[in-house]
N, C-alpha and C positions, 0 to 999 in steps of 0.2 A: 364589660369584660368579654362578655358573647362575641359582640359585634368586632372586636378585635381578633379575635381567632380567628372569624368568618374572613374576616379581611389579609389575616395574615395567610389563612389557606386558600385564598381565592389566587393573589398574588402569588404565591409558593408555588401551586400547579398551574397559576397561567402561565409564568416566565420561566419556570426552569427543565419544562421540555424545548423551547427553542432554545435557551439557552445550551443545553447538556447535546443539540443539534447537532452546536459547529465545536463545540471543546472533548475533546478526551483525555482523561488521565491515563497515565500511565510511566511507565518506568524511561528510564533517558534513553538515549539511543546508544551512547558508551557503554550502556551495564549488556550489550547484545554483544554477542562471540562477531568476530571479523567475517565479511563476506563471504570470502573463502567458507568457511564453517555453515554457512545457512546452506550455502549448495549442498555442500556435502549431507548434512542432515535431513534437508529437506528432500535429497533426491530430485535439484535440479542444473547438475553442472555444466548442462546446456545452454542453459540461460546464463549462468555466470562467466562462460567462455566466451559467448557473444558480447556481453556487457563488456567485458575485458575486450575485447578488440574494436569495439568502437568507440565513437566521436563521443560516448559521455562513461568513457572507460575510468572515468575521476570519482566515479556516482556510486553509492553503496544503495540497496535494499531499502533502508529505510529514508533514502530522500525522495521516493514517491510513494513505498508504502506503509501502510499503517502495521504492527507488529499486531497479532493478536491478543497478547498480552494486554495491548492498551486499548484494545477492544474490550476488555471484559465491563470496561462501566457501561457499555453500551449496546453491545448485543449478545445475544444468548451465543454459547457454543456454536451452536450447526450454523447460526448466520457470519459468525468472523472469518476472514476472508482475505486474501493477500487483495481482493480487488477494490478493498475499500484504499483508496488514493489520500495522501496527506502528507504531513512532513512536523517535524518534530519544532515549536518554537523554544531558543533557547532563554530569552528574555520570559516568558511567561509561565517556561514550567510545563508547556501543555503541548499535546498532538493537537495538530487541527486538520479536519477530514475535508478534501476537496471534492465538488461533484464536477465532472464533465473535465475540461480543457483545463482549469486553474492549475493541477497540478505541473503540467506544463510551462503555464506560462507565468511562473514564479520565476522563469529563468529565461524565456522566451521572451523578451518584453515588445517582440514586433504587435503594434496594434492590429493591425488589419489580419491577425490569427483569432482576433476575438469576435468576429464578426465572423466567420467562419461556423455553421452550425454542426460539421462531421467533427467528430474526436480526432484527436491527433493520432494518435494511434491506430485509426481505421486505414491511415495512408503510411503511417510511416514507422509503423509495428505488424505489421501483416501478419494472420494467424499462416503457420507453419505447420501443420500437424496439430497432436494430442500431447501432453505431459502428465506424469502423474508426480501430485504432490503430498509426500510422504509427512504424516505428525507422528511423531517418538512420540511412547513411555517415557522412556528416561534420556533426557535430552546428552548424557553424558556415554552413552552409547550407540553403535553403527545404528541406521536403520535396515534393521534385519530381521526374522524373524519374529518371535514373541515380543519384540520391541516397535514394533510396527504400530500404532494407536489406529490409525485410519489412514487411506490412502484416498486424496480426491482425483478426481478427473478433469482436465481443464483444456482450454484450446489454447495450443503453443505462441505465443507473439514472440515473433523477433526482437529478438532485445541488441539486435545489431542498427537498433533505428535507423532504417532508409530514409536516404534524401530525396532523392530519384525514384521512386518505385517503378516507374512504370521503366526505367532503363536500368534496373537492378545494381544501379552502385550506388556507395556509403560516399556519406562526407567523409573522410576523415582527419 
């Protein structure tokens, strides 16, 4: 009976850190207030006016990134992060975290971007400045004052995804 425990705990923590790697739980993407609302709350209507006037003006928040919320099985508070990249699968119930290009080219399916070692976003998200990203208290009020949780600091990426960077126009 020993030897079965030892087995069943060796199995247990060797496979369920790779495992718990690529999966996260968390809540649906439906039970999240509409786009619109995340700007608003989070203090970044920058980003969602750009997102609205371009070439993936179809795309909400959560089809590249991970909510924090669905971070909680996996990283502590101070590490969750709008920058962890994923998308919600509806068949399996589950977020899954993408590292580097993948998030991308879920939808991108030209190959020869996969051989590509720069992020996609180095070329065709260009950091613009500084933004600050506001966490509420109480998610049912402005962010304003004493409702203010914590404010991060991040570098701006256009969310007007260049096609052309270096000749400054958009697909559209």
């Amino acid at each position: 009976m020993k030897k079965f425990f030892i087995v069943l705990t060796v199995l247990f923590f060797g496979t369920s850190p790779a495992f718990a790697d690529n999966l996260l739980n968390g809540p649906k993407p439906e039970t999240f207030p509409p786009v619109k609302a995340c700007a608003k709350c989070h203090n970044v209507p920058k980003i969602y006016d750009e997102l609205a006037q371009s070439s993936h003006s179809d795309l909400t928040c959560l089809d590249c990134h991970i909510p924090g919320t669905a971070q909680k099985s996996k990283y502590k508070a101070a590490d969750r992060s709008f920058y962890h990249l994923g998308y919600y699968d509806d068949e399996q119930g589950k977020w899954h975290e993408t590292m580097g290009n993948k998030v991308c080219l879920r939808c991108h399916t030209d190959r020869e971007s996969e051989k590509i070692e720069k992020k996609c976003w180095d070329c065709h998200m260009p950091v613009r400045g500084r933004d600050n990203f506001v966490l509420v208290k109480d998610k049912k009020l402005p962010p304003k004052g004493d409702n203010i949780r914590v404010i991060k600091m991040f570098p701006h990426r256009s969310h007007f995804c260049w096609f052309h960077i270096e000749t400054n126009t958009t697909k559209k």
